[in-house]
N, C-alpha and C positions, 0 to 999 in steps of 0.2 A: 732668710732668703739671701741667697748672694748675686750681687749683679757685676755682669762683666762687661768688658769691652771690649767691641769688636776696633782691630785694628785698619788701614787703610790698605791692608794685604788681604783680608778677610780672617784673621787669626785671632785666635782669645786665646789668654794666658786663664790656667785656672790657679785662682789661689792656693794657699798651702791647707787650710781651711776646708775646700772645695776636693783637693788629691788627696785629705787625710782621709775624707767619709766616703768616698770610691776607695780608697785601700788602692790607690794603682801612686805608682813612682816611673821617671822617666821608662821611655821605651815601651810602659807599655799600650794600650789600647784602648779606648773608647768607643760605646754604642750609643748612638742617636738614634731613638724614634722620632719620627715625626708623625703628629697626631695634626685632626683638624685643627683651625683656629689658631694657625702660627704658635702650638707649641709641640714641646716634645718633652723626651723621655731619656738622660744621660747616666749611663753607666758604664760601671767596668765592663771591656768585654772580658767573658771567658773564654780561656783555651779551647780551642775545635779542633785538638787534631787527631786524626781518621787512624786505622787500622794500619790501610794502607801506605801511611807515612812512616808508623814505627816499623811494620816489620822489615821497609829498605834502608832503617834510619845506621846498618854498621855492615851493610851489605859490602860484599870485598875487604874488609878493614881486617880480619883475620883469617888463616887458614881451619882455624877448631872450630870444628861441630858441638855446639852444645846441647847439652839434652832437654828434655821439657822440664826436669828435678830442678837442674842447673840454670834455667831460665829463672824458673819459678822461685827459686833462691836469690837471685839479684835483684827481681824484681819486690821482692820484700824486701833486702837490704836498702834498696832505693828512693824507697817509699818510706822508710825508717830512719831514711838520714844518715845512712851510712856508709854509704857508697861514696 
């Protein structure tokens, strides 16, 4: 079990110990539950994001139309670590 400390700002530092077994490094995000009985439930958060953010995520950035082949190809590339 690891115990923290709250600071006079209300902040806790998580140990290195604590960010190795969440798997998160700066920047990224954390979920709290809180359950009855003053406790809760901390973990990594996962990624949320919507449909509707990737498909305005290059809107205006080029003039080329690409096709759903040509999509579908970057998007394996990308997912493959190649991109």
């Amino acid at each position: 079990m690891a115990i923290l400390t709250v600071t006079a700002r209300g902040r806790v530092t998580l140990s290195k110990e604590v960010r190795q077994h969440l798997g998160i490094k700066p920047g990224d995000k954390i979920e709290l539950d809180l359950l009855p009985d003053a406790r809760g439930i901390l973990k990594a958060a996962q990624p949320n994001g919507t449909i509707v953010r990737f498909v305005g995520l290059l809107a205006g950035r080029t003039k080329k139309i690409a096709t759903l082949e040509e999509m579908h190809e970057a998007s394996v590339q990308a997912w493959a670590g190649k991109a």
